[in-house]
C-alpha positions as CSV (number, residue, x, y, z in Angstrom):
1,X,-26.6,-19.9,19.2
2,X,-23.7,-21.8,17.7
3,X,-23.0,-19.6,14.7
4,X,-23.0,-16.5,16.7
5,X,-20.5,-18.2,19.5
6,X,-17.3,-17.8,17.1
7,X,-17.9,-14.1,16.0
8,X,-18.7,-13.4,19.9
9,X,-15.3,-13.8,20.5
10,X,-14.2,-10.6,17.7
11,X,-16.7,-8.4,20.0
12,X,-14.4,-6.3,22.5
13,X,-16.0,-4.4,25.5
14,X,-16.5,-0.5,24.6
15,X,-14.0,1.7,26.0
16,X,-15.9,3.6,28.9
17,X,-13.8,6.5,29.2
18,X,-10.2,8.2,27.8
19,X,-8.6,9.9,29.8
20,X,-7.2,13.3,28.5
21,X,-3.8,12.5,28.6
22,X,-4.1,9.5,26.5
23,X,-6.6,11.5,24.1
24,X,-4.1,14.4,23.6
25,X,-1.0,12.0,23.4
26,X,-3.2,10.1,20.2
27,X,-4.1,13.3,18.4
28,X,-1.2,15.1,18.1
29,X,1.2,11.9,17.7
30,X,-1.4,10.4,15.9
31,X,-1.5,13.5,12.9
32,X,2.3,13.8,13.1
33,X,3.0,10.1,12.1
34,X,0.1,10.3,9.4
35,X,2.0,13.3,8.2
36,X,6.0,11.5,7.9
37,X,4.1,8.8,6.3
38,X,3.1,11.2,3.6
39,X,6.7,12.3,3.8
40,X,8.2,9.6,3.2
41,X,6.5,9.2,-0.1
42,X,6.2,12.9,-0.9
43,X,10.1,13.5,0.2
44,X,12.6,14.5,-3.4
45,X,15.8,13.5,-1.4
46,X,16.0,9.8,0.1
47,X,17.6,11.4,3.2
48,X,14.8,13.2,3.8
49,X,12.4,10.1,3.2
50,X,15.0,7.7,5.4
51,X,13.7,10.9,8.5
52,X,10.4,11.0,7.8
53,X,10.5,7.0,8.0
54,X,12.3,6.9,11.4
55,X,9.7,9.7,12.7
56,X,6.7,7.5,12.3
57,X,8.3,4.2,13.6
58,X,9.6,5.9,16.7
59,X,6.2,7.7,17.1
60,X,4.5,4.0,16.8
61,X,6.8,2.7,19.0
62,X,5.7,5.3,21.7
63,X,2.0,4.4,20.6
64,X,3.1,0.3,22.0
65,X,4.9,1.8,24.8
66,X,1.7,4.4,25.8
67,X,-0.7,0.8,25.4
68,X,1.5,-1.3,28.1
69,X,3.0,-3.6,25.3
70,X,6.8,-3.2,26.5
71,X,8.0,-5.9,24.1
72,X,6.4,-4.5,20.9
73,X,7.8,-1.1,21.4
74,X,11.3,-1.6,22.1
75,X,11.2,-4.3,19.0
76,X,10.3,-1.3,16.9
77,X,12.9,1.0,18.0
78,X,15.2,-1.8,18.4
79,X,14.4,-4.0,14.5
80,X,12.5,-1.8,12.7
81,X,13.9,1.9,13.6
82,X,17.7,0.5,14.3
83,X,17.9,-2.5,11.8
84,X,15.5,-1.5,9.0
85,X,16.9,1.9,8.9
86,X,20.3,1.3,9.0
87,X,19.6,-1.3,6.1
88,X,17.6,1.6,4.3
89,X,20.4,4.1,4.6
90,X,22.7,1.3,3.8
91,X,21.0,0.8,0.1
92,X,20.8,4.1,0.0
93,X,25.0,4.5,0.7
94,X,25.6,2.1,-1.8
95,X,23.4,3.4,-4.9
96,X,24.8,6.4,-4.0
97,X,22.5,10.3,-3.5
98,X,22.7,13.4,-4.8
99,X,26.3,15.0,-4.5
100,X,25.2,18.4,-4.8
101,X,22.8,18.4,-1.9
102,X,23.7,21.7,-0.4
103,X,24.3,21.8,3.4
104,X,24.0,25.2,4.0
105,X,21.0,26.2,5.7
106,X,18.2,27.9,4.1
107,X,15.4,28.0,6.1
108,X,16.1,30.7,8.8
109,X,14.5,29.5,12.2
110,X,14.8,26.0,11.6
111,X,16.9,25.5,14.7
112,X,14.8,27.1,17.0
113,X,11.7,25.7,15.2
114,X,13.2,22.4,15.6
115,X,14.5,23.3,19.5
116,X,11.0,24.4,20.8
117,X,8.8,21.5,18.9
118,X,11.4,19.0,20.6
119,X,10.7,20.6,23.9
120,X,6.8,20.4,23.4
121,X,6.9,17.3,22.4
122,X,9.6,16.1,25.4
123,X,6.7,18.1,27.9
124,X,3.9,15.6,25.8
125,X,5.2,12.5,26.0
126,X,6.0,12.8,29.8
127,X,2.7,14.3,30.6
128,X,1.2,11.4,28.4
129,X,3.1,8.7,29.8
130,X,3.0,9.9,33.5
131,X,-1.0,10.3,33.1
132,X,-1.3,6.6,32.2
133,X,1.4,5.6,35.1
134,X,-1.0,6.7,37.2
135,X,-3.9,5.4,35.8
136,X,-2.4,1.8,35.5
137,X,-1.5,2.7,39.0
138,X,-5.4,3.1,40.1
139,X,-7.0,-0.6,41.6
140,X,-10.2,-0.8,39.7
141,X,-7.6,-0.1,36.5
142,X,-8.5,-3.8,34.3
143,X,-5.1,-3.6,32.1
144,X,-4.6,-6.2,29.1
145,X,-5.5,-9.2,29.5
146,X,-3.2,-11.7,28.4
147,X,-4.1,-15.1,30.3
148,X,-1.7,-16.6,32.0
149,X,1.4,-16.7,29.8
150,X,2.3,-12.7,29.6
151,X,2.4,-10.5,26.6
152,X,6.0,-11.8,24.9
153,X,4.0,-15.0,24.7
154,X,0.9,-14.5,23.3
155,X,2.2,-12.1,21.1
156,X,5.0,-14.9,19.5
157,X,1.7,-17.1,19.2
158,X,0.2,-14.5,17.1
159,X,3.3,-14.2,14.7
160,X,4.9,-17.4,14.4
161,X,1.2,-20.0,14.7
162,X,-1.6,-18.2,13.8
163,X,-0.4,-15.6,11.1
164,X,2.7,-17.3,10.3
165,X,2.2,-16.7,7.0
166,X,1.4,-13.1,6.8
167,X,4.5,-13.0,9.2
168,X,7.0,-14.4,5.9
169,X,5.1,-12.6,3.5
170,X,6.1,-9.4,5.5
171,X,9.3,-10.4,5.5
172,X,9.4,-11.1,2.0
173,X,8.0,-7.9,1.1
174,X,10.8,-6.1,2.7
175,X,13.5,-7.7,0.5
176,X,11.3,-7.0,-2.4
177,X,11.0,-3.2,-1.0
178,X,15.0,-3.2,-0.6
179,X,15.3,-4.4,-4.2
180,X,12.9,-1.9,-5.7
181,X,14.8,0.6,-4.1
182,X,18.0,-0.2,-5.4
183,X,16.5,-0.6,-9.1
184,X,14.8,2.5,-8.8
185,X,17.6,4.6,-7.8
186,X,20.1,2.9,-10.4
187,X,21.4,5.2,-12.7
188,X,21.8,4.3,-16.5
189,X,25.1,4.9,-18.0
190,X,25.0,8.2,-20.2
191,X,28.2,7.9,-22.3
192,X,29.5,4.2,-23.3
193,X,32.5,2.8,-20.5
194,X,36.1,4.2,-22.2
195,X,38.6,2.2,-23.0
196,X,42.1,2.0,-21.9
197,X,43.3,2.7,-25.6
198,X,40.8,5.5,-25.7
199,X,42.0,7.0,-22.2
200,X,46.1,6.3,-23.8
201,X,44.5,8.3,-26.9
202,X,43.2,11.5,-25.0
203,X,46.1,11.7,-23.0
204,X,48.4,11.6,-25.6
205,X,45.9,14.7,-27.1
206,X,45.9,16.4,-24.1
207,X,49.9,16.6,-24.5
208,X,50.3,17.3,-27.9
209,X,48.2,20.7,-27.4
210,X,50.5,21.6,-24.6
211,X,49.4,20.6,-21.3
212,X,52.9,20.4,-19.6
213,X,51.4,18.4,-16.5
214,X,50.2,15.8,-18.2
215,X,52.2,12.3,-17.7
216,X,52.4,9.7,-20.5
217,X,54.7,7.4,-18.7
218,X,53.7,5.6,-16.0
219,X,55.0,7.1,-12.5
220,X,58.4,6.5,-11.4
221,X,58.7,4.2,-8.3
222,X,60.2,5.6,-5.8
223,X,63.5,4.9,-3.2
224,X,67.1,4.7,-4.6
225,X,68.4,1.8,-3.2
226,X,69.3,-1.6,-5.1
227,X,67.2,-4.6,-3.1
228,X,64.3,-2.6,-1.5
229,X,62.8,0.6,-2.3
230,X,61.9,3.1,0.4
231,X,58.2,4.4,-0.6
232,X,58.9,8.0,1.3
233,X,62.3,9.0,-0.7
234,X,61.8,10.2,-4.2
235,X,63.2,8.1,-7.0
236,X,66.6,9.2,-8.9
237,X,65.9,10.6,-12.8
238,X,68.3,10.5,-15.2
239,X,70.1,13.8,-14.8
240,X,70.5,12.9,-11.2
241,X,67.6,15.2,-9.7
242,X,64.4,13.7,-7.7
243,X,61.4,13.2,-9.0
244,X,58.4,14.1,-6.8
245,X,55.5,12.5,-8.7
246,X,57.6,9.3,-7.7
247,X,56.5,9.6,-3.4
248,X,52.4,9.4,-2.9
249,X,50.5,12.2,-2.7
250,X,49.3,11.3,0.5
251,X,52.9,10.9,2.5
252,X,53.4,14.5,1.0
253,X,50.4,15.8,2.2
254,X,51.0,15.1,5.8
255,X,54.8,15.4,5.4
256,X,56.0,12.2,5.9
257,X,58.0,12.1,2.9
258,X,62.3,12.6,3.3
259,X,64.7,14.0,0.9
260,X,67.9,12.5,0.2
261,X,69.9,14.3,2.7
262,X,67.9,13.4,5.8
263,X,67.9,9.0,4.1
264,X,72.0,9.8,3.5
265,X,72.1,11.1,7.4
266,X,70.5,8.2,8.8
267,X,72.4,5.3,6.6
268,X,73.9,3.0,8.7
269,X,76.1,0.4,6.7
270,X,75.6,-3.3,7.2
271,X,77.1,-5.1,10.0
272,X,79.4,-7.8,8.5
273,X,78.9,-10.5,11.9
274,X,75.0,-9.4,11.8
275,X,75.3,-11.2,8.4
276,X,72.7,-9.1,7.0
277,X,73.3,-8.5,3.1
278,X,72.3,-4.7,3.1
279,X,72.3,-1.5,4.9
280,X,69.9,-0.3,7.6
281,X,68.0,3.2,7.3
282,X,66.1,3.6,10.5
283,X,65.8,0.1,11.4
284,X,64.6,-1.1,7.7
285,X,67.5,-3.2,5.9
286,X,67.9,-1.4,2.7
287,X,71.1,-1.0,0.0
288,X,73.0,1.5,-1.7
């Protein structure tokens, strides 16, 4: 009688009766998590694994949220789906994918595939959820039993008393994960790093056989003016023409750069009882 007391309290009264809501919600969720699990590992792109991965922790979440455990489902979407997967995509961002992953679609139907499996599985998960509403609803309906202190509480007793330890290991498998990841993906070097003598060298090559574009100099900086140098105005060469590679690429690009005409329109010379020491180009003190 004593030995059998402890494993007494492992036995769990059988479930009587499912109702069809709850059995049809566990099949088909059920087989579509067991299948992004195999995705994930199956998956050639990490982008696609990084889906498949969010597909079966939001589908476990719903499985918490379908069994009346609030807290554990929104810590899944919220930790595991929202910080795990953001730190996922993160390594992934940082080791760096694939650039020529092609973006054009090549599976015709896809969209409306994807459109009318989201709206059967909207119509499921209310028709689930609203099935056990109802039957939590009902007054002979027993529920969970969680004593007197409430779900949140028995559940931290679980993780942080009895299986504290499985608890950090868990955690420490996750870093351990994280730094597989990024040593997997790591890419080995296939020529040795060049040099700057050996960069100066090819240049120098690429001149000599006639590429007119190339520059051996360093760039020119650019403004005109004595003290300070005005980073939109090309610089002055010596035959008294403007060089262009002297303004960023970037000012030119959205046309922010001015000529000479337009800085020589709006010089305005130094006030001598300002006792500022050089001229003024649209507010910025600057010298012929």
């Amino acid at each position: 009688m004593l030995l059998a007391e402890p494993f007494s309290l492992l036995a769990a009264e059988p479930i009587s009766r499912t109702s069809t809501g709850e059995a049809v919600q566990f099949w088909v969720l059920g087989t579509l998590a067991v299948i992004g699990a195999i995705g994930v590992v199956a998956a050639t792109k990490a982008v696609y694994s990084a889906i498949f991965l969010a597909l079966t922790m939001i589908i476990l979440a719903v499985f918490y949220l379908a069994q009346a455990a609030l807290f554990l489902g929104v810590v899944q979407i919220v930790v595991y789906t929202g910080a795990v997967m953001m730190l996922f995509l993160f390594v992934v961002m940082l080791v760096g994918v694939d650039s020529a992953d092609s973006l054009v679609e090549t599976i015709r139907g896809q969209r409306i595939a994807a459109a009318v499996a989201g709206v059967g599985f909207g119509v499921l998960l209310i028709a689930g959820l609203g099935n056990a509403t109802v039957q939590a609803g009902r007054n002979d309906f027993a529920g969970i039993g969680t004593g007197a202190t409430g779900n949140v509480d028995a559940l931290a007793e679980l993780i942080f008393v009895r299986y504290v330890w499985a608890f950090e290991l868990t955690g420490a498998l996750l870093i351990i994960a994280t730094i597989g990841a990024m040593v997997l993906a790591h890419r080995e070097r296939v020529g040795d790093r060049k040099t700057q003598r050996e960069l100066s060298q090819e240049r120098f090559r690429r001149w000599g056989s006639g590429d007119t574009e190339e520059q051996l100099t360093p760039l020119p900086s650019p403004g005109v003016y004595a003290r300070h140098n005005a980073v939109d105005i090309p610089a002055l060469l010596p035959d008294g023409s403007t060089s262009e590679l002297s303004v960023n690429q970037m000012l030119r690009s959205r046309m922010l750069d001015r000529s000479l005409d337009v800085a020589e329109a709006t010089y305005r010379p130094p006030d001598p009882m300002a006792g500022t020491a050089g001229a003024s180009i649209e507010g910025e003190e600057h010298t012929r």
